[in-house]
N, C-alpha and C positions, 0 to 999 in steps of 0.2 A: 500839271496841277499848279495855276497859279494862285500863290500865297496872297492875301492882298490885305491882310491886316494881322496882326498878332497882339491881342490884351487881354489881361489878367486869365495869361494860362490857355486862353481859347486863341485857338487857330482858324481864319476864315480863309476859304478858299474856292478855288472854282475848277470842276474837270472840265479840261479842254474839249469835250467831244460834246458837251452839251449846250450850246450855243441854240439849239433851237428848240427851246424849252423857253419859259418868261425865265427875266431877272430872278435870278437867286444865289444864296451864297449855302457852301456845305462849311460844318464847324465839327470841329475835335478839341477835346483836350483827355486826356488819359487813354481811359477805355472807351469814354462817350463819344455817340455820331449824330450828327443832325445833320436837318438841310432846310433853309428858312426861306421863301416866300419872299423876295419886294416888291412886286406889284403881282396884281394891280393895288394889294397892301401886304403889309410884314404879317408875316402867317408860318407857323410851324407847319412843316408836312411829315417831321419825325425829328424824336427825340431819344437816341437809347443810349441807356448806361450812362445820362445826367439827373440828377435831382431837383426837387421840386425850385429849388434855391437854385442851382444853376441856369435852368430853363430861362427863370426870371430875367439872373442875371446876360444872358444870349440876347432876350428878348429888346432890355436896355442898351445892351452894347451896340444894336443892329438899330436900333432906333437914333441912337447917337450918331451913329453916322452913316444912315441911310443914305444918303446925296452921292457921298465919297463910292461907297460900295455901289450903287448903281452906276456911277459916272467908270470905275473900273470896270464894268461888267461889258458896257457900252461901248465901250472903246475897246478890252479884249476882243471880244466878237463883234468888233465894228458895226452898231447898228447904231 
């Protein structure tokens, strides 16, 4: 499971066994799990146990730095 960002409280990360899935990152912080979408755009596929405020705040974090989080993803699963 590698970690590939950690800000305010949220965890991004990637299981190593899904490489052949598109670009995306899974996110925690407490009890909440998601798993977000980079291409072909940033897109929720799930969110549980984050609030409406949280969601937002994922959404901005992943947006911010999209480039970074694909260019890790790329490079983990070499493609």
């Amino acid at each position: 499971m590698p970690k590939v960002l950690v800000q305010k409280g949220f965890t991004l990360f990637f299981y190593s066994d899904e490489g052949n899935e598109p670009a995306h990152v899974h996110i925690k912080k407490g009890e909440g799990r998601g798993k977000w979408w980079l291409v072909p755009a940033i897109e929720e596929e799930y969110a549980y146990g984050f609030t409406l405020q949280e969601r937002r705040q994922i959404k901005r974090l992943i947006y911010q730095h999209q480039e970074y989080l694909k260019e890790q993803w790329y490079e983990y699963f070499q493609r």
